[in-house]
C-alpha positions, 0 to 999 in steps of 0.5 A, spaced: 741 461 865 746 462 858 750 469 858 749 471 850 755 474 848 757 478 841 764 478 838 766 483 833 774 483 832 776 484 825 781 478 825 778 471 824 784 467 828 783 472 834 775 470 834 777 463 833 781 464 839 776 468 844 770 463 841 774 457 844 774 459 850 768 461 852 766 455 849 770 452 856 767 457 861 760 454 863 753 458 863 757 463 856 755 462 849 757 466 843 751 467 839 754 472 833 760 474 830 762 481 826 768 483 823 768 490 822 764 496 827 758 498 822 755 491 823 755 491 830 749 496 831 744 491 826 747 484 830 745 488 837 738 489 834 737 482 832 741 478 837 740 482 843 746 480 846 748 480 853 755 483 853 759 484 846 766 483 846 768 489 842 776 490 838 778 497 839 782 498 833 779 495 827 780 496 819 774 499 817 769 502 823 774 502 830 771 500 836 771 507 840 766 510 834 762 503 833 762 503 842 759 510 842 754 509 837 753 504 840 751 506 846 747 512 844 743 506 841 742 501 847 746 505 852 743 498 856 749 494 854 754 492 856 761 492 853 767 489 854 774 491 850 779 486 847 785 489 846 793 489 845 792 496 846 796 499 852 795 507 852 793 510 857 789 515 852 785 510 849 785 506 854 781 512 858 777 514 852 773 507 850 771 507 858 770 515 858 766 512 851 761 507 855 766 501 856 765 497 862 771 493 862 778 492 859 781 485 856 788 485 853 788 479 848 793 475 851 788 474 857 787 467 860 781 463 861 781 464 867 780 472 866 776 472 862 771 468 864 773 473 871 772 479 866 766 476 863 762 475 870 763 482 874 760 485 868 754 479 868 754 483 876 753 490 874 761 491 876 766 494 871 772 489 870 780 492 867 786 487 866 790 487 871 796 488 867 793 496 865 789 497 872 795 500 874 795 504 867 788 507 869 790 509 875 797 514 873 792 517 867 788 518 873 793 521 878 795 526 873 789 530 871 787 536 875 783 537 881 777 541 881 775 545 887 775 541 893 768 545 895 765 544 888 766 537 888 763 536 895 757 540 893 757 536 887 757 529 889 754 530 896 760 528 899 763 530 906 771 532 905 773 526 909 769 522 904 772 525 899 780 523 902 777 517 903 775 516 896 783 519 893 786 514 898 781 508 896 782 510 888 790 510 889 790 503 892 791 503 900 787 498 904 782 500 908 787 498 915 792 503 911 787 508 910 785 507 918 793 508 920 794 513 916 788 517 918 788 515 925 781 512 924 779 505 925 777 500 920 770 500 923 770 508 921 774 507 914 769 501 912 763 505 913 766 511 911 767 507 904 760 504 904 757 511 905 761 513 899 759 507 894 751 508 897 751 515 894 755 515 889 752 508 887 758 504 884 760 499 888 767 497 885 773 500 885 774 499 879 768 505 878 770 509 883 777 509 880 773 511 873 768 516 877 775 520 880 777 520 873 772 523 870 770 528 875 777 530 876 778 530 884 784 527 884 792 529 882 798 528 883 799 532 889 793 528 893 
């Protein structure tokens, strides 16, 4: 089954670019194309696409405003950002907006279509190139209370270490030798997790974390 997709970037030749190379990504079409943020509402209502391809800084209406009206319409959408942008508070703000994933436009093909199919899956996708971005910015927010957030989202305080240290990139063998766990223990805790928070990639949990402050620097 074809995958729908809507580009809107104000830059012709970049959506040139995008279009030829979904044009070579197999089960992927590109069935509207717009310049500016305030004609993506009214394509989306007509079109219905599967996934929009959003620009983030545009001219006239940007990406971030045109995302979060988007989202209080159709919050069923999912949005892939196109970006040059490497910030970290932007980066931070379109995903906290709605964003599912986050492309730089010097992607390849073959990232794309990566990007492309993890948010076809319910999965949030972020370049590799700014992961490590979304992390840092994540590290440096303020904690909440460890109580309240166990309360808060129904987890145990070994779940919630298991959750900084999955966030901060350790493998579930690292985990284990530096909690003194087995793999066994540390893989069921991580599914534990993701069966209650349900989100089921690492990208969310990262996103999760962030937004709910349970991370720091001092973790």
């Amino acid at each position: 089954m074809t995958c729908n997709l809507l580009l809107v970037d104000d830059h012709s030749l970049i959506r040139a670019g995008v279009r030829a190379l979904v044009l070579d990504l197999p089960g992927y079409a590109v069935i509207g194309e717009a310049d500016d943020g305030s004609q993506l509402l009214a394509m989306v209502e007509h079109l219905s696409p599967d996934i929009v391809l959003l620009d983030i800084s545009m001219k006239q209406t940007g990406g971030v405003e045109a995302l979060q009206q988007l989202k209080r319409i159709r919050p069923q959408a999912k949005v892939l950002i196109l970006s040059m942008h490497t910030d970290p508070a932007l980066i931070m703000q379109a995903l906290e907006s709605g964003a599912h994933g986050y492309l730089l436009k010097d992607t390849t093909a073959t990232e794309l279509e990566q990007a492309l199919e993890a948010l076809r899956n319910n999965e949030r996708y972020l370049s590799p190139a700014i992961a490590h971005t979304v992390i840092n910015q994540a590290l440096t927010r303020t904690q909440k209370n460890q109580t309240e957030s166990v309360d808060s989202h129904n987890l145990t305080p070994r779940q919630l270490e298991i959750l900084r240290l999955i966030v901060r990139g350790k493998s579930t063998r690292e985990i284990a030798n530096g909690l003194g766990l087995s793999v066994k223990t540390v893989e069921t805790h991580r599914s534990q997790i993701m069966k209650r928070l349900q989100i089921f990639d690492v990208a969310g949990l990262v996103l999760f974390a962030v937004r709910e402050q349970i991370i720091s620097l001092d973790d």
